[in-house]
C-alpha positions as CSV (number, residue, x, y, z in Angstrom):
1,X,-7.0,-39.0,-22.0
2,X,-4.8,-42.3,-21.0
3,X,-4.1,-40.6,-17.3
4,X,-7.1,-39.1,-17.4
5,X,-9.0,-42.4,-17.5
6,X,-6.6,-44.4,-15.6
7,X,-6.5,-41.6,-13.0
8,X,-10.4,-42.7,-12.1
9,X,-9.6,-45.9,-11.7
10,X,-6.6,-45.1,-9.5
11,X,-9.4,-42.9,-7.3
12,X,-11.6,-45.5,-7.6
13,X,-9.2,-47.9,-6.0
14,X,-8.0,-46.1,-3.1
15,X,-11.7,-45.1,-2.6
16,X,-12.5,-49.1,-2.5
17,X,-9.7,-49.7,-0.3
18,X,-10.3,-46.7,2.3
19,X,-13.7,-47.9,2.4
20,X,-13.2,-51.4,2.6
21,X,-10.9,-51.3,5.5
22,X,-12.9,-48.5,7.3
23,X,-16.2,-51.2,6.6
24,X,-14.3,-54.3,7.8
25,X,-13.7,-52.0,11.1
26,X,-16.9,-50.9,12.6
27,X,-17.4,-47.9,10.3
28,X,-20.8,-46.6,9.5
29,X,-23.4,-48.1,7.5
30,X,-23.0,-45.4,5.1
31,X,-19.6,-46.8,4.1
32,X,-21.3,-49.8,2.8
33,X,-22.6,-47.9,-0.1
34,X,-19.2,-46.0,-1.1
35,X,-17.5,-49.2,-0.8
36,X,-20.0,-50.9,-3.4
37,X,-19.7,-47.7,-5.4
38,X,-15.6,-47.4,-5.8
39,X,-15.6,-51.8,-6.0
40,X,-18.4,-51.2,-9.4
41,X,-16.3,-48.6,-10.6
42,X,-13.0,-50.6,-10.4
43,X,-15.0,-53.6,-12.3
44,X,-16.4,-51.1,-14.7
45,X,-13.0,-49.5,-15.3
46,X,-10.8,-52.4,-15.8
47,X,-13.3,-54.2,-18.0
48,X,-13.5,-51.4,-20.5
49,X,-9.8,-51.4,-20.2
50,X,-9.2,-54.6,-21.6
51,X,-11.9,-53.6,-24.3
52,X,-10.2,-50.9,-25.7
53,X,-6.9,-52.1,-25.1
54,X,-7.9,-54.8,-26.9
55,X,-8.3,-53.5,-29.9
56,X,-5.0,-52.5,-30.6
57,X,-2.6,-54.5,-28.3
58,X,-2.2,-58.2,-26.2
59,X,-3.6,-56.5,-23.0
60,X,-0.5,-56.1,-20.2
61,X,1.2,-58.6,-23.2
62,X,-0.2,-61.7,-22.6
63,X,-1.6,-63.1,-26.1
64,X,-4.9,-63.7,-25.2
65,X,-7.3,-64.9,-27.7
66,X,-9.4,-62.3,-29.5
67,X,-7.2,-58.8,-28.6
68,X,-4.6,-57.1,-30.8
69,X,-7.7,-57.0,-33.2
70,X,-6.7,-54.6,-35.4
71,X,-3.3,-55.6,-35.6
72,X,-4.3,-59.2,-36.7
73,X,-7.2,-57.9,-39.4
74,X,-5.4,-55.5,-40.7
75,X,-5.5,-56.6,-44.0
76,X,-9.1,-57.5,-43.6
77,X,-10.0,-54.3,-42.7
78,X,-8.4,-53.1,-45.7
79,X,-10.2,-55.1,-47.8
80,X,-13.5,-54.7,-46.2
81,X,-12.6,-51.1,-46.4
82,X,-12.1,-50.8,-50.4
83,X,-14.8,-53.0,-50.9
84,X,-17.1,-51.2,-48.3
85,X,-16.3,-47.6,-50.9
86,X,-16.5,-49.7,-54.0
87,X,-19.9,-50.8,-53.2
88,X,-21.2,-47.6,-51.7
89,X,-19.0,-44.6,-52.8
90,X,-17.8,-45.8,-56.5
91,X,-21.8,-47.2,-58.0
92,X,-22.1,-46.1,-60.9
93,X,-25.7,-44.9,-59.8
94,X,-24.5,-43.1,-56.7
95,X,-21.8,-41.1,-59.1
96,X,-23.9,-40.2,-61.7
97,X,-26.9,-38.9,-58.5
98,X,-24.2,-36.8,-57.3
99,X,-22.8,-35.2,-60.6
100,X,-26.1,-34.9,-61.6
101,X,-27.4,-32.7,-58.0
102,X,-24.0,-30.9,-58.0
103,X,-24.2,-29.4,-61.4
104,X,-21.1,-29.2,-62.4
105,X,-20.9,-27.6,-65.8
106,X,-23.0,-24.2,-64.1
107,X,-20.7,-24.3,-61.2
108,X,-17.9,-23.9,-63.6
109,X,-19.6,-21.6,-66.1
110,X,-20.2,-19.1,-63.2
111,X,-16.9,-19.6,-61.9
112,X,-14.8,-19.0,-64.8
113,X,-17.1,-16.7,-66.6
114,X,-15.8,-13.7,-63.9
115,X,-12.5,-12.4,-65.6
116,X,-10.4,-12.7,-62.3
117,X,-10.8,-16.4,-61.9
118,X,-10.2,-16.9,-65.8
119,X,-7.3,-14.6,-65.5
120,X,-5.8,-16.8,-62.3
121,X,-6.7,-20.0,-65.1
122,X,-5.0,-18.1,-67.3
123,X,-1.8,-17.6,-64.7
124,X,-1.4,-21.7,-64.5
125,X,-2.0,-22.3,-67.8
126,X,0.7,-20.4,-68.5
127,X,3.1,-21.7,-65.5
128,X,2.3,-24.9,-66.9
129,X,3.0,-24.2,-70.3
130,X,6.5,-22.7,-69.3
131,X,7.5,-25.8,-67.5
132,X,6.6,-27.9,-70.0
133,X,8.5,-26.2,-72.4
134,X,11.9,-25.6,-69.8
135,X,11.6,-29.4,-69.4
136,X,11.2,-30.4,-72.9
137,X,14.8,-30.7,-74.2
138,X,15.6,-29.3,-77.5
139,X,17.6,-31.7,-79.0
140,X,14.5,-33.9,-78.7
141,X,11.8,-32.3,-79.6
142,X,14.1,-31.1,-83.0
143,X,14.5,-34.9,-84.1
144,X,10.7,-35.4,-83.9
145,X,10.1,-32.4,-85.9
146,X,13.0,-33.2,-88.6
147,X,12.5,-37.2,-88.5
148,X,8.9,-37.4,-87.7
149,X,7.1,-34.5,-89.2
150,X,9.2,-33.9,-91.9
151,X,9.6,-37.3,-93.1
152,X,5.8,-37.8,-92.7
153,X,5.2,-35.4,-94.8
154,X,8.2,-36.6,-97.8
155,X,6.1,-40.2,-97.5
156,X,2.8,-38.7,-98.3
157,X,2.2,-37.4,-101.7
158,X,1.4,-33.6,-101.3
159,X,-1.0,-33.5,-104.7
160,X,-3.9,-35.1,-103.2
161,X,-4.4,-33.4,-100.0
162,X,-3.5,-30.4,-101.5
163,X,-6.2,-31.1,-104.2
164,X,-9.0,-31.7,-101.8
165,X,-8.3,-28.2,-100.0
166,X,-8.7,-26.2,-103.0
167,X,-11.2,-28.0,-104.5
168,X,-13.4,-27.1,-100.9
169,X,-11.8,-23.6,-101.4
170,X,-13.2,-23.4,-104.7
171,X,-16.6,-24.8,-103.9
172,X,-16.6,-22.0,-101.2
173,X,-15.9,-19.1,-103.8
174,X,-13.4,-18.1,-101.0
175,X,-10.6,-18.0,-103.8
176,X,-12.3,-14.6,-105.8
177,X,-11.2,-12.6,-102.9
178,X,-7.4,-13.6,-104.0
179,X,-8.3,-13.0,-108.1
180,X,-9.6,-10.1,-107.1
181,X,-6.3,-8.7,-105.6
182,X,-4.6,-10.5,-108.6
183,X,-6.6,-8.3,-110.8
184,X,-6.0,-5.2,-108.9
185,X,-2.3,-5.4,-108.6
186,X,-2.3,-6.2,-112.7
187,X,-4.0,-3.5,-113.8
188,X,-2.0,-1.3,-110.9
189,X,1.1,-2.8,-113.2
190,X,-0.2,-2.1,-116.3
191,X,-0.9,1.5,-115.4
192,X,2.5,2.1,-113.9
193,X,4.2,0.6,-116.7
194,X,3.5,2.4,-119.5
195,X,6.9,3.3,-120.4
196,X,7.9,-0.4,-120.6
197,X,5.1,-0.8,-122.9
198,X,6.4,2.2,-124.9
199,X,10.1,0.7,-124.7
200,X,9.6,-2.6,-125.5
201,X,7.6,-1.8,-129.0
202,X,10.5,1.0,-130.0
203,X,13.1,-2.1,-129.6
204,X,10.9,-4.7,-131.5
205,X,10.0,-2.2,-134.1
206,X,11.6,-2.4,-137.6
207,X,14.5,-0.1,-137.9
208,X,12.8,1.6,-140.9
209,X,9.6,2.1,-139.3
210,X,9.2,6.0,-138.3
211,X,9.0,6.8,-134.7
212,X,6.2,8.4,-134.6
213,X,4.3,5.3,-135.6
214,X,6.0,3.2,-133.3
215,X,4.7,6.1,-130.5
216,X,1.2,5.5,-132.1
217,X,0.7,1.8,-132.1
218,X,2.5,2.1,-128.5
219,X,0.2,4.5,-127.3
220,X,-2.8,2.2,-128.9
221,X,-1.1,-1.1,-127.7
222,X,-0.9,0.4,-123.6
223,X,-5.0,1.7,-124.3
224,X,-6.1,-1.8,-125.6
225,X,-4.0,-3.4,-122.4
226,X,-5.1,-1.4,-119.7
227,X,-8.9,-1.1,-121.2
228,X,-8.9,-5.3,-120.6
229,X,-7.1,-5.4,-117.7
230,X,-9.9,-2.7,-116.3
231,X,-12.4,-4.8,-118.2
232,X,-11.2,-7.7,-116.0
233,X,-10.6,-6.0,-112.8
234,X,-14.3,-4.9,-113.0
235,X,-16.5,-7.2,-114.2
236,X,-17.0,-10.2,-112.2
237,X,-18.4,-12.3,-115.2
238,X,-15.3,-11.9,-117.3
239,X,-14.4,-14.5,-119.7
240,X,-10.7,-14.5,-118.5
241,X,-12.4,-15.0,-114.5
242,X,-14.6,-17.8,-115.9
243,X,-11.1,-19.8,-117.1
244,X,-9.4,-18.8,-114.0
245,X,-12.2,-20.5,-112.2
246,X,-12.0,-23.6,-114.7
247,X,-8.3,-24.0,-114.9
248,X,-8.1,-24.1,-110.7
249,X,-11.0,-26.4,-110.8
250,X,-9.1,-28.9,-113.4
251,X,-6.2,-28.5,-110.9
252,X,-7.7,-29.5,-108.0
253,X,-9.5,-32.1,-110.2
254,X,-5.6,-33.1,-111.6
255,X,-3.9,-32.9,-108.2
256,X,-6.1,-36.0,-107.1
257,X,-6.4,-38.2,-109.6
258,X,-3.7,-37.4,-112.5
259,X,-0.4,-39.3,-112.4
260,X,1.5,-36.6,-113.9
261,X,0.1,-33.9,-112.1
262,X,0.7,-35.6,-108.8
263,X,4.6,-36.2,-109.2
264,X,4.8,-32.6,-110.7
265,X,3.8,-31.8,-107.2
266,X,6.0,-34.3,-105.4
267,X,9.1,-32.4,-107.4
268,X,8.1,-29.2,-106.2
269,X,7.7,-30.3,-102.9
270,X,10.7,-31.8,-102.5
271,X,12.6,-29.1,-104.0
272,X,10.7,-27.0,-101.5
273,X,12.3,-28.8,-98.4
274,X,15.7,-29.1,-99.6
275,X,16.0,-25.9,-100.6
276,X,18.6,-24.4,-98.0
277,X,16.4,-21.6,-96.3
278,X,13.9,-24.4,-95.6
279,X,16.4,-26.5,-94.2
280,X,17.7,-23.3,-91.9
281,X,13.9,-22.9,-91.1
282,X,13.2,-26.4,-90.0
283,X,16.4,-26.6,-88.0
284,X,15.2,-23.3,-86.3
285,X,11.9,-24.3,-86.0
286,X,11.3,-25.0,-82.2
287,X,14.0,-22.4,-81.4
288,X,11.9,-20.0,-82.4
289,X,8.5,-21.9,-81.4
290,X,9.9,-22.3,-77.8
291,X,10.7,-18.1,-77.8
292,X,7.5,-17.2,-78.7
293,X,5.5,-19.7,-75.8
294,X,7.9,-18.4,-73.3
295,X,7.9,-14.7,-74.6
296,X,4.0,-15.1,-74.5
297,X,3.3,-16.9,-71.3
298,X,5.7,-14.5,-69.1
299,X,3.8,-11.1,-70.5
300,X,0.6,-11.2,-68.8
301,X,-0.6,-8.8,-71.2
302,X,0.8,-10.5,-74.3
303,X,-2.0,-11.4,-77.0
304,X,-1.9,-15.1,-76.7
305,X,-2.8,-15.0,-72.8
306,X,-5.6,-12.3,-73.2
307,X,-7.3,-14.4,-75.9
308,X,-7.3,-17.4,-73.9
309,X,-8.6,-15.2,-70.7
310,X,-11.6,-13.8,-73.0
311,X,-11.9,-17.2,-74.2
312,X,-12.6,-18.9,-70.8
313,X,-15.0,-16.0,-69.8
314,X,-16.7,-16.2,-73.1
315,X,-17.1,-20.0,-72.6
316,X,-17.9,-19.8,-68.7
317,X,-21.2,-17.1,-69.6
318,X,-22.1,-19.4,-72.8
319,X,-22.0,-22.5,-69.8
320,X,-24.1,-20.0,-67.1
321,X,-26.7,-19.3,-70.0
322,X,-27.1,-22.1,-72.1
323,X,-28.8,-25.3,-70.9
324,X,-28.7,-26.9,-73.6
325,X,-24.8,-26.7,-73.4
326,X,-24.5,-27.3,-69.8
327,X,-26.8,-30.7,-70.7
328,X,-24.4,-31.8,-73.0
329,X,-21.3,-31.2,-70.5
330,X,-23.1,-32.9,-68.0
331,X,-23.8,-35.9,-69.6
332,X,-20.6,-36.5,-71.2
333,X,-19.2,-36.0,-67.5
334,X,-21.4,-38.0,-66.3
335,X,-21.1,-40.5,-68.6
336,X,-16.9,-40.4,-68.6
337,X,-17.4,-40.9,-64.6
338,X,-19.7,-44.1,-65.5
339,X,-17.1,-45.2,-68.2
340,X,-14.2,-45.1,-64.8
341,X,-16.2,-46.1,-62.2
342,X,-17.8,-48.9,-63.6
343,X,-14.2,-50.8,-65.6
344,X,-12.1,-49.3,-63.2
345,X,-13.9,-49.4,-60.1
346,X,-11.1,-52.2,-58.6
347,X,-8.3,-50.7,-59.4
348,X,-9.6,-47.9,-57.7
349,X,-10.4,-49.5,-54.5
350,X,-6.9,-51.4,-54.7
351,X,-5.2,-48.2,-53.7
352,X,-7.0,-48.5,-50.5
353,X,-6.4,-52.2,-49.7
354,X,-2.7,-52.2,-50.8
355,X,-2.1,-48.8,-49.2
356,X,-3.4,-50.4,-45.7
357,X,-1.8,-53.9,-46.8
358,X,2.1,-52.1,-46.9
359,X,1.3,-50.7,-43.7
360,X,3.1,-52.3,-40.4
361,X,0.7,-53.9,-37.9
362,X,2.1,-51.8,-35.5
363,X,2.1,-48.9,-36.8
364,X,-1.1,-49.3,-38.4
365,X,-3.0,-50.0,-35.3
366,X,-1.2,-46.5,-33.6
367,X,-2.3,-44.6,-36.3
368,X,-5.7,-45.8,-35.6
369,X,-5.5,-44.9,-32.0
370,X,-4.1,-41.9,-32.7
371,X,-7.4,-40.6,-34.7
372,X,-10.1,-42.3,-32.4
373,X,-8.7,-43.1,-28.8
374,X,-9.3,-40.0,-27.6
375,X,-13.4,-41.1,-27.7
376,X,-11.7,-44.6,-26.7
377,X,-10.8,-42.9,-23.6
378,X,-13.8,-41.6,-22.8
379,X,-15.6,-45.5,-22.6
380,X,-13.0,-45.9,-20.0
381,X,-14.4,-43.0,-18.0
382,X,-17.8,-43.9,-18.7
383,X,-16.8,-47.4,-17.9
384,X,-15.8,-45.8,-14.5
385,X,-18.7,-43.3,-13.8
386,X,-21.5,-45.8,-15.1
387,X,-20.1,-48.9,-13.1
388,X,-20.0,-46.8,-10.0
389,X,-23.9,-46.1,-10.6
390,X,-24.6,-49.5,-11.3
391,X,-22.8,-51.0,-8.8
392,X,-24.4,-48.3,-6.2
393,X,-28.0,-49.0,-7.3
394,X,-27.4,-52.9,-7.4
395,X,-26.1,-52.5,-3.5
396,X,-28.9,-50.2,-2.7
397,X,-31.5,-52.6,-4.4
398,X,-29.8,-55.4,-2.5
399,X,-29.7,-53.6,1.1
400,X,-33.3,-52.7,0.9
401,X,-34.4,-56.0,-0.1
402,X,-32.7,-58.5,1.7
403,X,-32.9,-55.8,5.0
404,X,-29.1,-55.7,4.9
């Protein structure tokens, strides 16, 4: 676009000097009006020359006042720049107009509610979750389970936590399920035992009682067993259920407030963790975690991928369906955006005004040209074409006037 331009005012020159010399020797009075033309042209040319030129170098190299303008205001620019986004693209107003037209959260509902998308989520989530994992190294990630988790939890008392579980366990009546199997395996014992029963009374018996009374109070011993532990198994109201339920209630009761109770439970606790297979199991731990995140983010068709795939389609139809959901979502984005733009908004717009700041004048101002010379160019032609006009019309206008 640079020959191009200065190619016009190259023709334009030798038109001006072919016409002026063929003028300055008898040619015809046309040649008047060419000459005019190419001389406008020239002017035209050479002035939008030095305009553009200006903006990004000393014209020819002479430091004349008010060119290499870009150069010289770099930084300016840069901060008129970050300031000109912070002020129009970063409001807090103008972000929270544009989340709010977009619609985010039913974009995103839609999108990840079709199972090939959520399976491609599904893909990265697990790519990511293998490099996390590769780069993780295990030596480290041992010590903060043995001298961060496992010392956290020899600090803490065990009883009270623990206490504040069951108790909510018991208040939920989810613990009957497990009596219930209690029961069920007792009396399944008691009926599949009867020759302990029987065994047991023949060894305590007196050696002069007769064996078949020991066989009779045997037999009547197993009856009266398994009759209660039916009775139990059965009836939900049973006395020995009712102190089941109170005894686990005064536990829970004893695990948070009483003194004894509580360092009862710190004993077994820390017998627990030094017990040697608990020791093997904690110094195994992310071995075996690691295996199984690896194991289950390679299979594509592993469990732990497929739930999170139905997961994200089951969330992204719950967003395309439910308003009130995708109101929520919305405002907390919205919101969160507010929150950045609005305490961070100058950090943001420092990238810019740095970024241009590091720059070299030089090689800032030929980036510049780079992206808009090419229209630069063209004001040079226009320069060329237009002055050519103007200068044809002003000689025209001044011939018919004056009666040249």
């Amino acid at each position: 676009m640079k020959r191009l331009a200065t190619g016009l005012l190259l023709v334009a020159t030798a038109i001006f000097l072919v016409s002026r010399w063929w003028e300055v020797n008898d040619g015809p009075t046309w040649i008047g009006y060419v000459r005019a033309m190419a001389e406008a042209g020239m002017v035209g040319a050479l002035a939008d020359w030095f305009a553009v030129t200006a903006l990004f170098r000393h014209p020819l190299g002479i430091p004349i006042p008010h060119t290499a303008i870009i150069p010289r205001k770099k930084d300016m620019i840069g901060d008129s720049l970050g300031d000109f986004v912070g002020e129009n693209f970063l409001s807090e107003d103008v972000v929270r107009d544009k989340l709010a037209r977009v619609e985010v959260s039913s974009r995103v509902g839609a999108w990840i509610g079709q199972e090939a998308n959520a399976d491609r989520i599904t893909a990265e989530l697990a790519t990511a979750a293998r490099g996390v994992v590769t780069v993780l190294r295990d030596e480290d990630v041992q010590d903060v389970i043995e001298q961060v988790l496992v010392r956290k939890l020899m600090e803490k008392p065990i009883g009270p936590p623990l206490g504040t579980v069951l108790e909510g366990v018991l208040a939920d009546g989810a613990h009957h399920r497990m009596v219930d199997l209690v029961c069920d395996r007792a009396y399944d014992w008691v009926v599949a035992n009867q020759e302990m029963v029987l065994r047991i009374v023949h060894e305590r018996a007196p050696s002069w009682s007769p064996r078949f009374v020991d066989d009779l109070i045997a037999d009547k011993l197993f009856l009266e067993v398994q009759n209660f532990a039916w009775a139990v198994k059965t009836d939900p109201e049973h006395p020995l259920r009712k102190a089941i339920d109170t005894f686990l209630v005064e536990f829970a009761t004893d695990l948070q407030r009483d003194p004894d109770t509580i360092e009862r439970a710190e004993r077994i606790k820390q017998q627990i963790v030094a017990h040697p297979e608990v020791q093997r199991f904690i110094g195994q731990a992310w071995g075996t975690v690691k295996g199984l995140i690896l194991d289950a983010a390679a299979d594509p068709s592993s469990a732990l991928r497929t739930r999170v795939r139905d997961g994200l389609v089951s969330f992204g139809t719950r967003l395309s369906t439910d308003a009130e959901l995708r109101g929520k979502l919305d405002g907390w984005l919205a919101d969160a955006a507010g929150y950045v733009v609005r305490h961070y908004r100058g950090e943001i717009t420092t990238l810019i005004t740095d970024t241009v700041s590091r720059w070299d004048a030089e090689e800032t101002s030929r980036k510049v040209e780079l992206q808009v010379g090419r229209d630069l160019q063209f004001i040079r032609i226009n320069g060329t074409v237009v002055g050519a006009l103007a200068g044809l019309v002003i000689y025209t206008v001044g011939q018919v006037a004056f009666g040249g």
